[in-house]
C-alpha positions in Angstrom: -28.1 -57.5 -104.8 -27.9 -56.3 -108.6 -27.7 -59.1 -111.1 -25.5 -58.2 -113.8 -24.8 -60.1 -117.1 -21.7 -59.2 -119.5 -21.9 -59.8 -123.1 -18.1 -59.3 -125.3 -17.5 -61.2 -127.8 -13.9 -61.6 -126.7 -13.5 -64.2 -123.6 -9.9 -62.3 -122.7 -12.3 -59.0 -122.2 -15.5 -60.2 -120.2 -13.1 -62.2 -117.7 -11.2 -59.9 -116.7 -14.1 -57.5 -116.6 -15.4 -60.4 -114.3 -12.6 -60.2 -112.1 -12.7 -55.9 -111.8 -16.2 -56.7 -110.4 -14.8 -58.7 -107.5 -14.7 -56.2 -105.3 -18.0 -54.8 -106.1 -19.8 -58.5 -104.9 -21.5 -56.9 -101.8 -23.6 -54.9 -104.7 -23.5 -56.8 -107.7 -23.6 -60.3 -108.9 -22.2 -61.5 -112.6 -25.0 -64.2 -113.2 -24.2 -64.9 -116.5 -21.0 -64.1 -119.2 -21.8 -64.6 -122.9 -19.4 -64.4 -125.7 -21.7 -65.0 -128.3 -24.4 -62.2 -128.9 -27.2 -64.7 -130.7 -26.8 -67.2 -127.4 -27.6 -64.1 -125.3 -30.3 -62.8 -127.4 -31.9 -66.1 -127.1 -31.3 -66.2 -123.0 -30.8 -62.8 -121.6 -34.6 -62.7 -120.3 -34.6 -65.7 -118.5 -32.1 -64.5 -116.5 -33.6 -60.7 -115.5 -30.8 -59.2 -115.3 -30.2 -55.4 -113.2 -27.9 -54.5 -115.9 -26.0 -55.4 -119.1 -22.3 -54.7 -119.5 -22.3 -54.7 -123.4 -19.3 -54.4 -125.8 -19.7 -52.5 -129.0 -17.7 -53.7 -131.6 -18.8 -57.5 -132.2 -18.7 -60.1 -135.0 -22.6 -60.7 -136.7 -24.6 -58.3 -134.3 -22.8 -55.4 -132.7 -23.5 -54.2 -129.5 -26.7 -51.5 -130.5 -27.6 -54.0 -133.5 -28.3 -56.8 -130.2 -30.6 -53.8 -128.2 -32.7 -53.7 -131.3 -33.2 -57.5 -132.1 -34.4 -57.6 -128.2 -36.6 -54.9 -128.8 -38.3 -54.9 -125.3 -36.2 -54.9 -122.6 -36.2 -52.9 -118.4 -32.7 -53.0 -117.8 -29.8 -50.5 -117.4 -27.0 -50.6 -120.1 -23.0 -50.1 -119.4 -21.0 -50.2 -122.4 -17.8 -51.3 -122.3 -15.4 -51.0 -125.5 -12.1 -49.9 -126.8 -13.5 -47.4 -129.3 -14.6 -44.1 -128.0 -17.0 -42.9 -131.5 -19.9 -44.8 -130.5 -20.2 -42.4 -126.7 -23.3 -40.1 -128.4 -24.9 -42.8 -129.5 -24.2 -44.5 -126.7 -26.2 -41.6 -124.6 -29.1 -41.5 -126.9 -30.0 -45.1 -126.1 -30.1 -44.2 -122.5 -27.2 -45.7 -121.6 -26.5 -45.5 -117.8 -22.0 -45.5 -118.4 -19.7 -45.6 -121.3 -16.5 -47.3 -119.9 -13.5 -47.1 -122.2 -11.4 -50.7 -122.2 -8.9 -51.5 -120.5 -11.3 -50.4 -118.2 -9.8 -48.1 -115.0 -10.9 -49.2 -111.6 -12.4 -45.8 -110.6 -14.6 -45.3 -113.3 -16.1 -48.6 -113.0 -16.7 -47.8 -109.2 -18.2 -44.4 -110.3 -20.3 -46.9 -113.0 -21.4 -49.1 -110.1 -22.7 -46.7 -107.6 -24.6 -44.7 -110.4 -25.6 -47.9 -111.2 -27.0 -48.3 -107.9 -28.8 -45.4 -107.3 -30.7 -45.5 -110.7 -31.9 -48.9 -109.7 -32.9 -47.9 -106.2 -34.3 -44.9 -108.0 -36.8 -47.5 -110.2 -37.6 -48.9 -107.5 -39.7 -46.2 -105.8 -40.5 -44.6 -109.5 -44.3 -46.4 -109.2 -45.2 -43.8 -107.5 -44.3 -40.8 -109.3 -47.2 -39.8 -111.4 -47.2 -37.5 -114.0 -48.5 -33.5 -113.7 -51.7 -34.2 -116.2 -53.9 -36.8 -117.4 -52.7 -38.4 -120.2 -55.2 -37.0 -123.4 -55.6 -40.7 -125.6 -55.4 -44.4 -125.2 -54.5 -44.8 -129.0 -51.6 -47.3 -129.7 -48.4 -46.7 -131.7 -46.9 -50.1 -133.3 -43.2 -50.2 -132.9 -41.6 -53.1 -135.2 -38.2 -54.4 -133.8 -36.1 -57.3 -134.9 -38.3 -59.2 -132.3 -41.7 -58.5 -133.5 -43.8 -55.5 -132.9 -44.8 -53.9 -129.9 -48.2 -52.1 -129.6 -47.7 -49.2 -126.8 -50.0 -46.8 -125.4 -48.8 -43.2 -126.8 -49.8 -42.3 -123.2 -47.2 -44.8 -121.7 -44.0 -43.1 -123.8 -42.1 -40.3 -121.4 -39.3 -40.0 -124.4 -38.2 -40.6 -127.9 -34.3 -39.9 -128.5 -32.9 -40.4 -131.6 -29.8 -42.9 -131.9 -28.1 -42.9 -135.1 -30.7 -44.7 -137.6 -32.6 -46.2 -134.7 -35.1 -44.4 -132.4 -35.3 -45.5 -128.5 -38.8 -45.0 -127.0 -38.9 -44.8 -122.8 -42.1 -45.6 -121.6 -43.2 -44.9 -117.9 -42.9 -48.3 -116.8 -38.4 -48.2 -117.4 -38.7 -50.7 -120.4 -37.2 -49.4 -123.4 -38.0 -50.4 -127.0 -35.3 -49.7 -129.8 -36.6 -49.2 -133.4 -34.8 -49.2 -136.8 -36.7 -46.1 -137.4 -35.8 -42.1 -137.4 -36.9 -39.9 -135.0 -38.4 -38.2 -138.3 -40.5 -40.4 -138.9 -42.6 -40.6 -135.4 -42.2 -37.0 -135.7 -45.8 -36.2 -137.3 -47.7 -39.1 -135.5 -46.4 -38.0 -131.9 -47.0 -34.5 -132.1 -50.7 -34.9 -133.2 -50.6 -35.5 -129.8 -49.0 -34.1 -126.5 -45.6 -35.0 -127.8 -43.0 -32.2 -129.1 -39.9 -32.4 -130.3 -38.1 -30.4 -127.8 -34.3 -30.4 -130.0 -32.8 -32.7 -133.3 -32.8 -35.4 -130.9 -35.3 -36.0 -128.5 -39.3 -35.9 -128.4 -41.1 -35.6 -125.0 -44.4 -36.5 -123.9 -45.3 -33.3 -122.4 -47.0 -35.1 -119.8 -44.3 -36.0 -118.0 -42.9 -33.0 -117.3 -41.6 -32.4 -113.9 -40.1 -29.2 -114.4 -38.8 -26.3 -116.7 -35.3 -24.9 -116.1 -34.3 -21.3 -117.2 -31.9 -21.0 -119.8 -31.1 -19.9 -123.3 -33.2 -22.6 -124.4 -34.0 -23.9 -120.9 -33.9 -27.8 -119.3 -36.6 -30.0 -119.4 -36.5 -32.8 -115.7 -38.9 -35.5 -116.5 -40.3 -37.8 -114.0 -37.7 -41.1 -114.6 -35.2 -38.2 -113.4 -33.3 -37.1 -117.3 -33.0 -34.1 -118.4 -33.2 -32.9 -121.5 -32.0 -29.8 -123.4 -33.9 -27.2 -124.8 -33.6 -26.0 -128.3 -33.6 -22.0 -128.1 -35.8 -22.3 -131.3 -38.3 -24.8 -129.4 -38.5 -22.7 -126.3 -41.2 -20.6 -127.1 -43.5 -23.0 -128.6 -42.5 -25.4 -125.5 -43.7 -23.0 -123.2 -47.1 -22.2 -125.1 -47.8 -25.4 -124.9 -47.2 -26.1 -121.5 -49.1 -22.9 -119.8 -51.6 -22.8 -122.3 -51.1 -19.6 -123.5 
C-alpha cells in the first residue's frame, strides 16, 4: 500500500481530491490532508509518506517554495493546480505528474499507476550500481531553508535546474532543493566527473547507463530518466565517456 499525503491550501480542493482517490484505495492510502503548508512542513516526515499531491499556488509558501524549506526529502511529487505555467518547472524538480484541476479521472489513474511503478521501481534500485567507481569522497554543502546538507559529490546522479532553485538527485532517491542556480554548481561539479550535458541539467557521468544516438543523443541514467543531449555537448560528452 502507497501512503499518500495531500497538501492545498483550499479545503474545497484536497477533499474532493480525497474523494477521486476512493477508487484507487487497493493502491493508495491518504494518511494525512493539510491545508496549511507551515503545519505540513513541520509534520510531513513523521508521517513517511509514498508521495505528495502538492498544489502550486498557496498563501505564505507556495507549492516549490515548501520543497525547498524541506530541503531533504525521498518521496515522489504530483502537483495538482489550476494553473498550467508552472508544468517545466514542475519537470525540473522531478516531479512524477502534473495534474491540471478540476482534476479528470483518467489522468489521475494514469498518475497513480506511474506512481506505482516508480515506487516498485525504488524498491529494487539498491541494486543497480553504477558503470565506474566513483573518483572522490569530497563533500558539497547544500544550504536549504532547513539547514545544510553535506553530500558526497559521489552520491549526486543529477543536478536540474528549476527556475532560481537547483534540485540535486542523489543515488539513494532523496532529493535536496537549493535556492541556487545551476550556474553556480557549475564550476565545482565539473572539476569533477560531472558535465553539464544541456542549459538544464548536470550529470554525474558515473551513472550512466547508456548513450542513445541522436542529433545530440539521450543520456538513461540508472534511477531510470533520461536526459537530453545538447548537440553542442555531444562531442565533449562522448570524449569524456570513452576516453578518447
Amino acid at each position: 500500500m502507497m501512503k499518500a499525503v495531500i497538501l492545498d491550501d483550499e479545503v474545497k480542493g484536497s477533499s474532493l481530491l480525497q474523494h477521486k482517490l476512493k477508487p484507487f484505495s487497493s493502491l493508495i492510502s491518504v494518511e494525512k490532508v493539510y491545508n496549511d503548508p507551515q503545519k505540513a512542513l513541520r509534520e510531513i516526515a513523521s508521517v513517511k509518506p509514498d508521495v505528495l499531491f502538492l498544489d502550486v499556488e498557496m498563501p505564505i509558501l507556495n507549492g516549490f517554495q515548501f520543497l525547498e524549506k524541506l530541503g531533504y526529502f525521498d518521496f515522489e511529487v504530483i502537483f495538482v493546480t489550476a494553473y498550467n505555467m508552472y508544468t517545466l518547472d514542475a519537470l525540473r524538480a522531478d516531479a512524477l505528474d502534473y495534474l491540471l484541476k478540476p482534476v479528470d479521472p483518467e489522468e489521475l489513474e494514469c498518475a497513480v499507476n506511474k506512481l506505482y511503478k516508480r515506487i516498485e521501481a525504488k524498491r529494487n534500485r539498491h541494486t543497480v550500481e553504477p558503470l565506474r567507481a566513483p573518483n572522490t569522497s569530497d563533500r558539497l554543502a547544500l544550504p536549504t531553508g532547513e539547514g545544510i546538507y553535506f553530500v558526497k559529490k559521489e552520491d549526486i546522479i543529477k543536478v536540474e535546474a528549476m527556475s532560481n532553485y537547483s534540485v540535486f538527485k542523489l543515488k539513494n532517491a532523496m532529493k535536496i532543493i537549493v535556492s541556487k542556480t545551476l550556474k553556480e554548481f557549475e564550476t565545482v561539479l565539473e572539476a569533477g566527473n560531472f558535465l553539464r550535458v544541456n542549459r538544464s541539467v548536470i550529470v554525474n557521468l558515473d551513472y550512466i547507463v547508456r548513450y542513445k544516438k541522436g542529433e545530440g543523443g539521450t543520456l538513461e541514467l540508472v534511477d531510470g530518466s533520461e536526459i537530453e543531449v545538447s548537440a553542442l555537448k555531444k562531442n565533449l560528452l562522448l570524449e569524456r565517456l570513452l576516453g578518447d
